[in-house]
C-alpha positions in Angstrom: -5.2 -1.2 23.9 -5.0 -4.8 24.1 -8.0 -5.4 22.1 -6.6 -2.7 19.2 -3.4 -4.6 19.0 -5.3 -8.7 18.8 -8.2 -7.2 16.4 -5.7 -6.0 14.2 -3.5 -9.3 13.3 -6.9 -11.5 14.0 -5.1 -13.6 17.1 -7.8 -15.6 18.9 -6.8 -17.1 21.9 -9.5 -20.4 21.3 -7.2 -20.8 18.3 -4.0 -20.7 19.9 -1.9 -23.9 20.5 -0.2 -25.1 23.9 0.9 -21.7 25.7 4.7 -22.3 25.8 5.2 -19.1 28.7 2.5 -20.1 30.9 2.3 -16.9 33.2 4.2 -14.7 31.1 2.6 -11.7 30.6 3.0 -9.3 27.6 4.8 -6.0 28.4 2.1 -3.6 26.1 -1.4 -5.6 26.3 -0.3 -6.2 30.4 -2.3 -9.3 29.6 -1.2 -13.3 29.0 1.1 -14.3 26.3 -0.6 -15.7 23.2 1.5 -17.1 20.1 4.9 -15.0 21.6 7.4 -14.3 19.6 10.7 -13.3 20.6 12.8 -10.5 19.0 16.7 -10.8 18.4 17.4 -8.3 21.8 15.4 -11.2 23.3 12.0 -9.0 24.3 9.3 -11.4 24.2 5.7 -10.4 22.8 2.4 -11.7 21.5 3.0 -12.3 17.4 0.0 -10.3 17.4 1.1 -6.9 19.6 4.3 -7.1 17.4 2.8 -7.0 14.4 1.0 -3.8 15.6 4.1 -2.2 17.0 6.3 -2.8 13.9 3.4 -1.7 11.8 3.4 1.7 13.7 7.3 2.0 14.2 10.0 -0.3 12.2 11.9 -0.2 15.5 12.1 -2.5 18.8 9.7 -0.6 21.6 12.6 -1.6 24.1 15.5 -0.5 22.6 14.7 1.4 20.0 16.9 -0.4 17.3 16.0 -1.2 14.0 13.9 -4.3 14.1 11.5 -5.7 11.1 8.5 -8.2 11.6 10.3 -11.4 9.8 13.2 -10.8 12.8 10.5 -11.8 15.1 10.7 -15.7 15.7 7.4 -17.2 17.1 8.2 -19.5 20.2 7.2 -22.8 19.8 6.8 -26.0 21.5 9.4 -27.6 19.2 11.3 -24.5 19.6 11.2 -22.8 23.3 14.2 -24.6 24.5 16.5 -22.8 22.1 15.2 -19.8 23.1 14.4 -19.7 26.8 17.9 -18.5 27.8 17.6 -15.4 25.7 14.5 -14.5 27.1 15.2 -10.8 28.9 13.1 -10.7 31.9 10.9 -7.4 32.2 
């Protein structure tokens, strides 16, 4: 499933910049974070498995509310701090 959801937005993990959730690990792929994005209800994902699961459902997997792909804000470096404390754990 994993490999579906990376082949289909072209993520490539020798591409990727500096991991900014070292450890985290994405709740559909079960595997490592790469480029996460995090969602307003503050699920975090790979860019790339949300792009697959809003181009099969307009709808947060989580909590099932309305949710489009430019909601989704990709974590950052510059940016993680701002976010970390509305990371929900899973």
């Amino acid at each position: 499933r994993s490999s579906r959801y990376k082949n289909r937005s072209g993520d490539d993990p020798a591409t990727t910049e500096e991991c900014v959730l070292p450890g985290f690990t994405d709740p559909i792929t079960l595997e490592p974070v790469i480029n996460p994005g995090i969602s307003p209800f503050g699920h975090v994902m790979g860019m790339a498995t949300w792009a697959a699961v809003l181009s099969e459902s307009k709808k947060c997997p989580f909590t099932k509310q309305p949710l489009q792909r430019h909601m989704i804000k990709a974590l950052t470096p510059s940016n993680i701090e701002m976010y970390r404390d509305r990371i929900v754990a899973m």
